[in-house]
N, C-alpha and C positions, 0 to 999 in steps of 0.2 A: 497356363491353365490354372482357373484358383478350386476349392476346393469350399464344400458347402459342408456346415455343421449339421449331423445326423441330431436327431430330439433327444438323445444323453447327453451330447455335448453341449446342446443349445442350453440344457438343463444345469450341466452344471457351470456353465459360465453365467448364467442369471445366480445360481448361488452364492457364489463369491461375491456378488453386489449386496447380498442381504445383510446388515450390520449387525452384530451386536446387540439384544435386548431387543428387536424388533417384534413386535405382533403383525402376521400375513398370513393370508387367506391365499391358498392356490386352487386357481379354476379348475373347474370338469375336465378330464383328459389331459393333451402332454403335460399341463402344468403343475399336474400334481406329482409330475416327476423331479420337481427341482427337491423336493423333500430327503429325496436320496440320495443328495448332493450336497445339503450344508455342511461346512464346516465342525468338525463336532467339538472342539473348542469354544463356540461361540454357541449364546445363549439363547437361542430362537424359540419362538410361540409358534405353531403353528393352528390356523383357527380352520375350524369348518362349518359351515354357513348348517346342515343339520346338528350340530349341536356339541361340539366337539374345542379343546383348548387343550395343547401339549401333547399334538401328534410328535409320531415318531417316524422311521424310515417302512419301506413296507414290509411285511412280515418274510420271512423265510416260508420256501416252497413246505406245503405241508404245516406250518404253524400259524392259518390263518383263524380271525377268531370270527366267526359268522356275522357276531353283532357288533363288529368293532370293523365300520367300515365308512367312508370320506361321502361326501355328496356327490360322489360320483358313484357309490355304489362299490368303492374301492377299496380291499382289506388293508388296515396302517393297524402301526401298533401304536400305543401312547406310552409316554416316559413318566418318568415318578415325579407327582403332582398335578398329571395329567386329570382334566376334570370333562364332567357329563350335564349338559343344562338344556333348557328348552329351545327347542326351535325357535319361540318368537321373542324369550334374550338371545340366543345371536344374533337375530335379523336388529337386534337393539344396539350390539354390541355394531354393527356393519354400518346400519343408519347413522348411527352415534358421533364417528370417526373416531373411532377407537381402534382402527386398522392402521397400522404404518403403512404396508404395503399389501397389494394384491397381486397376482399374476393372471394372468386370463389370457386366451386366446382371442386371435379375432377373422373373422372376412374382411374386412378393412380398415384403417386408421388412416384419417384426412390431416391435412397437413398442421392442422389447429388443435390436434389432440383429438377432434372427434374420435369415438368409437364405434365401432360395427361390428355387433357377434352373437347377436341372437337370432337372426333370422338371416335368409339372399330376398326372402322375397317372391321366389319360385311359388308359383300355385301350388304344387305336390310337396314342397318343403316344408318339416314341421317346425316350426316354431320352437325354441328353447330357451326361453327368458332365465329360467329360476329364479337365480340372485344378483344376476349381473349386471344390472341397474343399480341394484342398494350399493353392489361391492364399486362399482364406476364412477360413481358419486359420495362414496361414504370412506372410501379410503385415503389415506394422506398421498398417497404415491398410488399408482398403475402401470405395473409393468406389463408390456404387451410380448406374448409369447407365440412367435407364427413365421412360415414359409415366406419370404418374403416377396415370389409371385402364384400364383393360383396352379395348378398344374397344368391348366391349358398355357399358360406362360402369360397372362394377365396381372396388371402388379394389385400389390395391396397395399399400399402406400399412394394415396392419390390424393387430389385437392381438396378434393369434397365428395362426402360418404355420396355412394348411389345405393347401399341398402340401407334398409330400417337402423336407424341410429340408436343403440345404445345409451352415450351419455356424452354431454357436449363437455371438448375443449377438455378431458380429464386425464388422459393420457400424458406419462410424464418420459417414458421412453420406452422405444420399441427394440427388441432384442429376435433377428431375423436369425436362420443359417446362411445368412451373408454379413451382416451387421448390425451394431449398436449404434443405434440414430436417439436423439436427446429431442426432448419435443418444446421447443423455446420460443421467449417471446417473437425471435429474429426469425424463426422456422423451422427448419427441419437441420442438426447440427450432428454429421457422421464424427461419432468418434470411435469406432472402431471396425474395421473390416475383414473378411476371412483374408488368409496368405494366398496371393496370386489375384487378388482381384483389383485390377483399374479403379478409378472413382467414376471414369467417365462409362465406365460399362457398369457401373451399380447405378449411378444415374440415369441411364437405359432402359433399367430395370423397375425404376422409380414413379409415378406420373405427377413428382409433386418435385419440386425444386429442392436440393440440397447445400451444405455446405458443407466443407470438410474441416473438422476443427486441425488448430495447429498444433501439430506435436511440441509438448511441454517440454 
């Protein structure tokens, strides 16, 4: 029986991947928990698409500050040097590729790096574009941060988006609560997977062809 990484853990195992000196933007929702998860040794930007450069982890219960919140609506604190700019220099800074990395959630990632995460498509489903186009396109790296099947048990990892696409071929790797897939010229490349799980039962799971890299 293997065992699925809950959205702390998924969080902070995308942490450890973030190097050193990096500028990243984390999406709406889980992804903005990897924040609570960096290394604190290591020198990290944290950017927010309304207007924000050198966030910090999220405040302590009762020390939150009303006007000091993520584009999600979300109270963070900022660390010393942390700075306050306009909305449309970040969207500069986003378009720019002056992002190392992003993290963002999604409904789907096709097997070419496609994206899918602003919309299913549903008549009754709102639409939730923001910034995740500029960040899908504008950032050096795309980290995808998601369930890796739907809850009805539908995968999200499939050949070719069937909802409204996001941003073609930008994706650079997808980080599931089952695994770390690398999104390469060859395909789809597992190099890491929860304790207890088969390939051939993440492949199952998958609707897009994988590979298992070799242990180094």
């Amino acid at each position: 029986m293997h065992t699925r990484l809950d959205r702390n853990q998924l969080a902070a195992r995308i942490a450890r991947d973030i190097p050193e000196g990096a500028y990243v933007n984390l999406g709406i929702g889980a992804p903005t928990r990897v924040g609570n998860y960096l290394p604190r040794e290591r020198e990290i930007f944290l950017h927010s698409e309304n207007g924000l450069l050198g966030m910090g982890p999220a405040p302590a219960p009762g020390e939150e500050d009303p006007e000091l919140i993520n584009a999600g609506k979300g109270p963070v604190t900022l660390l010393a040097g942390g700075c306050y700019f306009h909305h449309a220099d970040s969207f500069a800074m986003m378009r720019g590729g002056h992002l190392d990395i992003c993290v963002l959630g999604a409904y789907q990632v096709a097997a070419n790096g496609d994206l899918a995460n602003w919309h299913t498509g549903e008549a009754d489903a709102i639409p939730a574009v923001g910034g995740a186009m500029d960040l899908a396109v504008g950032a050096r790296q795309v980290f995808v941060m998601m369930d890796h099947v739907t809850k009805g048990g539908e995968a999200k990892i499939v050949e070719r988006c069937t909802y409204p696409v996001t941003g073609l071929a930008c994706v650079s790797r997808i980080y599931t609560d089952l695994a770390v897939i690398d999104v390469t010229r060859e395909g789809l490349l597992v190099t890491e997977m929860v304790e207890g799980l088969a390939f051939d039962e993440l492949q199952r799971l998958t609707a897009a062809p994988l590979r298992l890299a070799r242990p180094q």
